[in-house]
C-alpha positions as CSV (number, residue, x, y, z in Angstrom):
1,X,3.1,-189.1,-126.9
2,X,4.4,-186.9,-123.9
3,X,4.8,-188.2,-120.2
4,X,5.3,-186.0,-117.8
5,X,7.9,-187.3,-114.8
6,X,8.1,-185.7,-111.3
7,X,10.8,-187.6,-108.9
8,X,9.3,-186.8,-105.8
9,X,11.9,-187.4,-102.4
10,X,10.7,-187.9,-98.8
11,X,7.4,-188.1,-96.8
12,X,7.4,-187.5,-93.0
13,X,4.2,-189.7,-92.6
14,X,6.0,-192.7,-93.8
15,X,9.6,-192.0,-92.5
16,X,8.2,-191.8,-89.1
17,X,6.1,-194.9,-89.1
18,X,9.1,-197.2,-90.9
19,X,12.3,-195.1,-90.8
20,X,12.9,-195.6,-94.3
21,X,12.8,-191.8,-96.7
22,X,11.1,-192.6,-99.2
23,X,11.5,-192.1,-103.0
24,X,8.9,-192.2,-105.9
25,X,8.4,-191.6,-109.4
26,X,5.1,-190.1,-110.6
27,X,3.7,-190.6,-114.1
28,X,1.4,-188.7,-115.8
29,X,-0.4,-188.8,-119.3
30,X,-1.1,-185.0,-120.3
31,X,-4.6,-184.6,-121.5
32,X,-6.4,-187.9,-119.5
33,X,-6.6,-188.3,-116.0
34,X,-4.3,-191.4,-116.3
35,X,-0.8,-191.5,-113.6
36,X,1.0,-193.9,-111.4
37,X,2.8,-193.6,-108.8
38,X,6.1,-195.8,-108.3
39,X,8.0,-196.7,-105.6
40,X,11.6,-196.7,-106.5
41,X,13.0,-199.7,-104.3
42,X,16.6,-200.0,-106.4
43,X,18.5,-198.4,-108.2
44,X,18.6,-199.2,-111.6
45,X,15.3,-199.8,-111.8
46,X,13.0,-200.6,-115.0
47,X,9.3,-201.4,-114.7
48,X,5.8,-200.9,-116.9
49,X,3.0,-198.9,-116.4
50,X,0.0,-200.7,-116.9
51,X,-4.0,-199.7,-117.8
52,X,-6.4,-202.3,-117.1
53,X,-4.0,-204.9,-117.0
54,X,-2.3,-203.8,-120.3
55,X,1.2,-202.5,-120.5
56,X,1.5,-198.8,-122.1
57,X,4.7,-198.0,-121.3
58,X,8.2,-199.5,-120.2
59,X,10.3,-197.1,-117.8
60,X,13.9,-197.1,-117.1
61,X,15.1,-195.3,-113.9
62,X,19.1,-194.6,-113.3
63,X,19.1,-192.1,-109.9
64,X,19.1,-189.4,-112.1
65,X,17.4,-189.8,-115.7
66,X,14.3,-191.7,-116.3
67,X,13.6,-192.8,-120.2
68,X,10.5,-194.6,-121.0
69,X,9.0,-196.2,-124.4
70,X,5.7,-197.1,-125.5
71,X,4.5,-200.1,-126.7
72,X,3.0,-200.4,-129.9
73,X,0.0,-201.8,-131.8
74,X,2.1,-204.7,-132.8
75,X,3.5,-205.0,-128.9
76,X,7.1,-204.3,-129.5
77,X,8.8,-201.3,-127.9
78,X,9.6,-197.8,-129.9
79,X,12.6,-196.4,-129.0
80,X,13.8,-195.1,-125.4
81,X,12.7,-191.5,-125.3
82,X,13.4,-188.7,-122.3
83,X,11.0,-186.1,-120.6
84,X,11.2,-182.8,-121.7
85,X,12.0,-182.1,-118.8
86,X,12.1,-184.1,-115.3
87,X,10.4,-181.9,-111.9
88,X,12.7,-182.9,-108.3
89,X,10.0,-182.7,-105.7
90,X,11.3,-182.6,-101.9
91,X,8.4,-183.7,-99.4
92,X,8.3,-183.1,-95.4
C-alpha cells in the first residue's frame, strides 16, 4: 500500500511563541481520509502510526530518507519500503 510523505520545515506561529523552528513529517494514506502529523524531535527517529489504538505502520526517519513498513495480519513487520517520492515543504 502507498504512503505518501511530505517533510514539512518551519512555522512562524510556533517559532515566535517558543523560539524553536520546527520540523514535521506528514503521513497520508491515498484513497481514505487517514494522516498524522509527526513531530520530528531527534534525529534518527523511528515511531508507529496508529488507528484507533492499533499500529499500521512503523516509520524510520534519517534527516533525509524516511522508510516505513506495514504490519501485517499476523503482526510482524513487511519489509522497509521508501516513498515514491518524498515532497520538502518550507513554512513561514
Amino acid at each position: 500500500m502507498k504512503l505518501d510523505i511530505t517533510y514539512i520545515q518551519g512555522g512562524m506561529r510556533e517559532f515566535e511563541r517558543t523560539g524553536i523552528y520546527p520540523e514535521y513529517l506528514l503521513f497520508k494514506l491515498p484513497g481514505t481520509r487517514r494522516n498524522w502529523t509527526i513531530r520530528i524531535k531527534q534525529t534518527p527517529q523511528v515511531g508507529v502510526l496508529k488507528s484507533k489504538g492499533k499500529v499500521l505502520y512503523e516509520y524510520s526517519f534519517d534527516g533525509y530518507r524516511c522508510q516505513f513498513r506495514k504490519v501485517k495480519s499476523d503482526v510482524s513487520f513487511s519489509e522497509w519500503m521508501e516513498p515514491e517520492s518524498m515532497i520538502i515543504e518550507m513554512r513561514d
